[in-house]
C-alpha positions as CSV (number, residue, x, y, z in Angstrom):
1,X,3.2,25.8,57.2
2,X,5.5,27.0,54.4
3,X,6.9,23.3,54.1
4,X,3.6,22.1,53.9
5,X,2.8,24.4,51.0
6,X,5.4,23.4,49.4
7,X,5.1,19.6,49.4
8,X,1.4,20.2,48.2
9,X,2.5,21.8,45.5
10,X,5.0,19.5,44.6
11,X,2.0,16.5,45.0
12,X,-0.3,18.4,42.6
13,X,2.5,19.0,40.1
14,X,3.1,14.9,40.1
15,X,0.3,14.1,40.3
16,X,-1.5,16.3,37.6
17,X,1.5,17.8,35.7
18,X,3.6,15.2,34.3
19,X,0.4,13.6,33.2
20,X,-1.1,16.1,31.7
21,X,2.2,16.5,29.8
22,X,2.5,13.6,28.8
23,X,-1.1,13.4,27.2
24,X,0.2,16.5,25.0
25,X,2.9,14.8,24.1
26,X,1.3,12.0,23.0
27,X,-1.6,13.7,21.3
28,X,1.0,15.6,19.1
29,X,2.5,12.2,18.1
30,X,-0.5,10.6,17.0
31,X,-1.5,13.7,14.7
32,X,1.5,13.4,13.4
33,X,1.1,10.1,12.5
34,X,-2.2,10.5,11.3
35,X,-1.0,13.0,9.0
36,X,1.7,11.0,7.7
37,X,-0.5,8.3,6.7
38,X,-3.3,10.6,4.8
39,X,-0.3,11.5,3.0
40,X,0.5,8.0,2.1
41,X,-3.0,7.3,1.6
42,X,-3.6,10.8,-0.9
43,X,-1.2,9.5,-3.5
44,X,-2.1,8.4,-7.0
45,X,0.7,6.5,-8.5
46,X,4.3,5.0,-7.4
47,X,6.4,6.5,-4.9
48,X,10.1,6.5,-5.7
49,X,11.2,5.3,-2.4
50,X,11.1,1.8,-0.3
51,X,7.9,0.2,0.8
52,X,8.3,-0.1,5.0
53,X,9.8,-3.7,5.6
54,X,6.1,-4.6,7.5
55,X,4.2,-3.8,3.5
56,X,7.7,-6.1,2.6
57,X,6.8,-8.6,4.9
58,X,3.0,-8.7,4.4
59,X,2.8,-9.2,0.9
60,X,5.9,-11.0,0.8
61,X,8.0,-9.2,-1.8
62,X,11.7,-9.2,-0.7
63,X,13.4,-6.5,-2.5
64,X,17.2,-7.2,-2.5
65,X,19.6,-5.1,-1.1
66,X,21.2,-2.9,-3.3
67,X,18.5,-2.8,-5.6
68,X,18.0,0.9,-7.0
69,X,15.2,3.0,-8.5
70,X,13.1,1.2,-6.4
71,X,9.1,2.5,-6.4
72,X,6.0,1.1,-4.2
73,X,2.3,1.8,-4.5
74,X,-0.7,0.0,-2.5
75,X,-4.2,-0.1,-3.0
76,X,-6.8,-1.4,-0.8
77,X,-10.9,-2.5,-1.0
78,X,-12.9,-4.7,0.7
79,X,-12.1,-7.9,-1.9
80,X,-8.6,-7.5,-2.1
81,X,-5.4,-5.5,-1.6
82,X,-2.2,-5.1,-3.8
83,X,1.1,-3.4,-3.8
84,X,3.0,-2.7,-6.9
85,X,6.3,-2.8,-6.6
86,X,8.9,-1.9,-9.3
87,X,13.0,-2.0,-8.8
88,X,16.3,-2.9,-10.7
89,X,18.7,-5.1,-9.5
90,X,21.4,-7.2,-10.3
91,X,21.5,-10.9,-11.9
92,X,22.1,-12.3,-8.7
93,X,19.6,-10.7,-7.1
94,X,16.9,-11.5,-9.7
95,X,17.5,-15.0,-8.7
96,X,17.8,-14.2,-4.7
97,X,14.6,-12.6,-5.0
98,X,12.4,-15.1,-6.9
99,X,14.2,-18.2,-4.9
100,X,12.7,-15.7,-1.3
101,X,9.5,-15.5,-3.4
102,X,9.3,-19.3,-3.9
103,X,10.0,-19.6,-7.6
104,X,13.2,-19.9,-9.8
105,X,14.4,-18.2,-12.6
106,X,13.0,-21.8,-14.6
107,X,9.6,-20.6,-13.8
108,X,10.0,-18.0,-16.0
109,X,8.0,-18.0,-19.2
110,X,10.2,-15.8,-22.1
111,X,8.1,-13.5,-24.1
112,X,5.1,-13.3,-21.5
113,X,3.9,-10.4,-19.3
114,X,2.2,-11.5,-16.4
115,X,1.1,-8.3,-14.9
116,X,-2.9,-7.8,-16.6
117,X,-3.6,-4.4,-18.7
118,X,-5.9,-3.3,-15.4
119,X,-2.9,-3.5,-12.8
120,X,0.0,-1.9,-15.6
121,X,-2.0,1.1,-16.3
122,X,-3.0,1.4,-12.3
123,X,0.5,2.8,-12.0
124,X,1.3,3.5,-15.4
125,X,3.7,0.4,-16.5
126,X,4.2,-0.4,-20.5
127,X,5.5,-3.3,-21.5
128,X,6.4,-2.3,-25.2
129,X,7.7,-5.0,-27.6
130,X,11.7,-4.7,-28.4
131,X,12.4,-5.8,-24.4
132,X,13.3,-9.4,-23.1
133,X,10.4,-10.1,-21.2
134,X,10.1,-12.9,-18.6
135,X,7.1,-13.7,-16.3
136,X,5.6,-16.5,-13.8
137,X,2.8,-15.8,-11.3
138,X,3.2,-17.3,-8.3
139,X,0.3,-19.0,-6.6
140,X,-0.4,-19.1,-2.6
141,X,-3.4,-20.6,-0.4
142,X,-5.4,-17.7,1.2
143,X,-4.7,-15.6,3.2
144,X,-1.2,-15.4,1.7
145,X,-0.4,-13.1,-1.6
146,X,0.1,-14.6,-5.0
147,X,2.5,-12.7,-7.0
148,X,3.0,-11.7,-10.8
149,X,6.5,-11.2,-11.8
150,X,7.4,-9.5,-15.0
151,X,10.8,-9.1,-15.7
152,X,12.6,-7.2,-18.3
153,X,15.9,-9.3,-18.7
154,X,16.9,-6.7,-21.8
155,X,20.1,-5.8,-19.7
156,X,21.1,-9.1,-17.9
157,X,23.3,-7.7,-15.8
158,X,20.4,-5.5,-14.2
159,X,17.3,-6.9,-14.6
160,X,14.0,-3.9,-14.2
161,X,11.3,-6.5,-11.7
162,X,7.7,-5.9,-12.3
163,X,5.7,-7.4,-8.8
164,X,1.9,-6.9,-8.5
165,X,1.1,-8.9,-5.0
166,X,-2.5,-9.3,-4.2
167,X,-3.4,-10.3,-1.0
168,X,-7.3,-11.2,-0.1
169,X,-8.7,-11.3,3.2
């Protein structure tokens, strides 16, 4: 009888238990992820910090390694979506970066600024006079982004990117 108590027990516990834990487990997870994400969502302006490699991937803006004072922001609407990115890096990265983007160092146009009025003062760029500035937008078919590079080759040696990728569904 006591056996048989027992094993019931143990039943009910497997069978209801574990899943019920489990389902509190995962509930916690996914408000924390939701949380996360308003977060993310809430912000006005750059963040000083790495956009995930997926937002990397997606709009296709390879940041090189070892680039610093690196800052992200992403907007989104039903016509379009963008992220702004903004990093320094070094002369050889410049040109790793545009040859991953699919352009060249040659593509860049001294002098210009590629990035529109609208887009700078969406996250607060200035391009000033007194810098070396350098731009080329690069052009993709749909669905894939097109980019605007600005660059600010002032300091060769650690060239400040400008990238505003727009993506439209």
């Amino acid at each position: 009888m006591i056996r048989r108590r027992v094993l019931t027990a143990v039943v009910i516990v497997l069978l209801i238990g574990i899943p019920a834990g489990y389902l509190v487990i995962s509930a916690q997870q996914s408000r924390a992820s939701g949380r996360d994400k308003e977060a993310e969502s809430s912000v006005t302006g750059l963040q000083d910090s790495w956009p995930s490699k997926m937002k990397r991937r997606v709009f296709e803006v390879p940041i090189p390694g070892g680039s610093t004072e690196v800052a992200y922001f992403e907007t989104s609407n039903w016509k379009s979506s963008r992220l702004y990115v903004e990093f320094t890096t070094t002369g050889a990265g410049l040109d790793d970066f545009l040859n991953d983007v699919g352009t060249s160092r040659a593509a860049l146009d001294a002098q210009d600024v590629t990035i529109s009025e609208r887009d700078a003062h969406t996250v607060g760029w200035k391009f000033p006079g007194g810098h070396d500035w350098s731009a080329t937008t690069h052009r993709q078919k749909d669905p894939r982004p097109s980019q605007d590079i600005t660059v600010d080759l002032t300091d060769p040696a650690a060239p400040r990117v400008y990238v505003v990728s727009t993506a439209t569904p």
